[in-house]
C-alpha positions in Angstrom: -11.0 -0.3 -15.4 -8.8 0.2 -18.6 -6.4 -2.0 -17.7 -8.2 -4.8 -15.8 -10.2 -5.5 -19.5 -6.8 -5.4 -21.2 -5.6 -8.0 -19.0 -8.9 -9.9 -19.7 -8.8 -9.8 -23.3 -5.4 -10.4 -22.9 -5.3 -13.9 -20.4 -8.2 -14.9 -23.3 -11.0 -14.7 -20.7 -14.4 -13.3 -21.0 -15.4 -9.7 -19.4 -17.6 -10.3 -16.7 -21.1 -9.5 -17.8 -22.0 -7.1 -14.4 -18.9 -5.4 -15.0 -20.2 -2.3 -16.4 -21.9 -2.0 -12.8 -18.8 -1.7 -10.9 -18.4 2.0 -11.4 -21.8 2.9 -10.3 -20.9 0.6 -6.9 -17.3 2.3 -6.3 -19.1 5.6 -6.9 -22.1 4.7 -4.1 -19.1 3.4 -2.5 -17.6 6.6 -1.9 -20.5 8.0 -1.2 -21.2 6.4 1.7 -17.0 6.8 2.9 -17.8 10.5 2.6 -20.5 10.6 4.8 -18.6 8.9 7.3 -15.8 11.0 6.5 -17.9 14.0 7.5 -19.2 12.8 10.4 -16.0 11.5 12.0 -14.3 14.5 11.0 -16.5 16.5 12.6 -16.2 15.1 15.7 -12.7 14.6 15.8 -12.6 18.4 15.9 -14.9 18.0 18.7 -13.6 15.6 20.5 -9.5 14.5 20.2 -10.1 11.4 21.1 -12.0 9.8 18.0 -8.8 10.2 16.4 -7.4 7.6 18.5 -10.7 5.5 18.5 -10.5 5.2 15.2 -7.9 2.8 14.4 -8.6 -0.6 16.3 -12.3 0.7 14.9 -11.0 0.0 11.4 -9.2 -2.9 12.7 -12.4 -4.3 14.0 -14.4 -3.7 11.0 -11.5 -5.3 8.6 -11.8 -8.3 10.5 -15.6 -8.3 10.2 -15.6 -7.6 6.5 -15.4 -10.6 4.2 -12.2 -9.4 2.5 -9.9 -11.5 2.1 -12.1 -14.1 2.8 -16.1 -15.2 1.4 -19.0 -15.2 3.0 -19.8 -18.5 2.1 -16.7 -19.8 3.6 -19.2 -20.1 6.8 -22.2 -21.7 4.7 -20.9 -25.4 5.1 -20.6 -25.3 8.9 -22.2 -27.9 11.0 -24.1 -25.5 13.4 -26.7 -23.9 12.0 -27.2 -21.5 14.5 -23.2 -20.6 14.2 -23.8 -19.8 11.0 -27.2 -17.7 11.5 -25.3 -15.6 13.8 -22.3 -15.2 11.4 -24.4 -14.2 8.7 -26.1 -12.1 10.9 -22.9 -10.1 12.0 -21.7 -10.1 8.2 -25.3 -8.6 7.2 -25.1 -5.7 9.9 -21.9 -4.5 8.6 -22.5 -2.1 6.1 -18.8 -2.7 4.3 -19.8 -6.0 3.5 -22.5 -4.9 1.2 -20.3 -2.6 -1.2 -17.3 -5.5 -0.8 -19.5 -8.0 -2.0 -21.3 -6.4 -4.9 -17.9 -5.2 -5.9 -16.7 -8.7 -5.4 -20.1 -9.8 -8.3 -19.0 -7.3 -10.4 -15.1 -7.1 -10.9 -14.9 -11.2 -10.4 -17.8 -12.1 -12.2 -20.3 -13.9 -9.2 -23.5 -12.8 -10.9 -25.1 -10.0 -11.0 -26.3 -7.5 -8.2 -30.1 -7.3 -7.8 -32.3 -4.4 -7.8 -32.4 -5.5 -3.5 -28.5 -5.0 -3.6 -29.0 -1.8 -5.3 -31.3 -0.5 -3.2 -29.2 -1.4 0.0 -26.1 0.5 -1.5 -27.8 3.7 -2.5 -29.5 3.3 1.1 -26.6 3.3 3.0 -24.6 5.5 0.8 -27.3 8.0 1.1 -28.2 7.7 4.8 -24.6 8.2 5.2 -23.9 11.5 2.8 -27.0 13.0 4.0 -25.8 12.6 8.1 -22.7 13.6 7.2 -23.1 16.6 5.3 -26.4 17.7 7.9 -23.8 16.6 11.0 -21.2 19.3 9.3 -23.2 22.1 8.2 -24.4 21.9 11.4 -21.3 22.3 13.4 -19.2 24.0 10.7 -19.5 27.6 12.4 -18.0 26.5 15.7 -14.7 24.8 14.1 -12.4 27.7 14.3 -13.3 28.1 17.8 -12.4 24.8 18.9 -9.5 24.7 16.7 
């Protein structure tokens, strides 16, 4: 964060005004990885073959997460119902919700409502408290499958 305000007061630009949310959205951020950290872990002791599922998984979900491209990049379509099911897609993906509040806050797109808010710390804690209840759970039986 140091840096990226240097290079702002540097280039003469203002510091976007949400800014000071950014760390409270990389920390629900990694919240929610660690949940699914847990979880995958877990069952990659389990069963060997997540491991392997896992990559085109992440490939998949790259794809499907408006990364290195904007959501509203599909808003000016000419079907409608293209764009409904895009949105759709985009809105089921739980990645796209921390990239794009992220994406408000570093790059200065407005700022994240209390609905955003709520839809991070949802996800983030659906996905801590799986996680950690999926590997207490199972965290007896690891040296036996080890």
């Amino acid at each position: 964060m140091i840096p990226y305000v240097f290079i702002f007061l540097y280039s003469g630009k203002a510091i976007p005004d949400g800014l000071w949310a950014f760390p409270v959205v990389l920390g629900l951020f990694l919240a929610f990885l660690s949940g699914i950290s847990l979880t995958v872990g877990t069952l990659n002791v389990f069963f060997r073959d997540v491991g392997h599922v896992i990559e085109p998984v992440l490939n998949i979900l790259f794809y499907a997460t408006p990364i290195i491209y904007s959501r509203e990049l599909f808003q000016n379509t000419d079907d409608p119902a293209a764009t409904n099911k895009i949105n759709l897609v985009l809105s089921l993906n739980p990645f796209t919700h921390f990239v794009e509040a992220g994406r408000k806050t570093v790059f200065g797109g407005g700022q994240i409502s209390v609905q955003e808010f709520l839809i991070l710390f949802g996800l983030a804690a659906v996905s801590l408290t799986v996680g950690t209840l999926v590997y207490r759970y199972h965290r007896s039986k690891f040296i036996f499958s080890l």
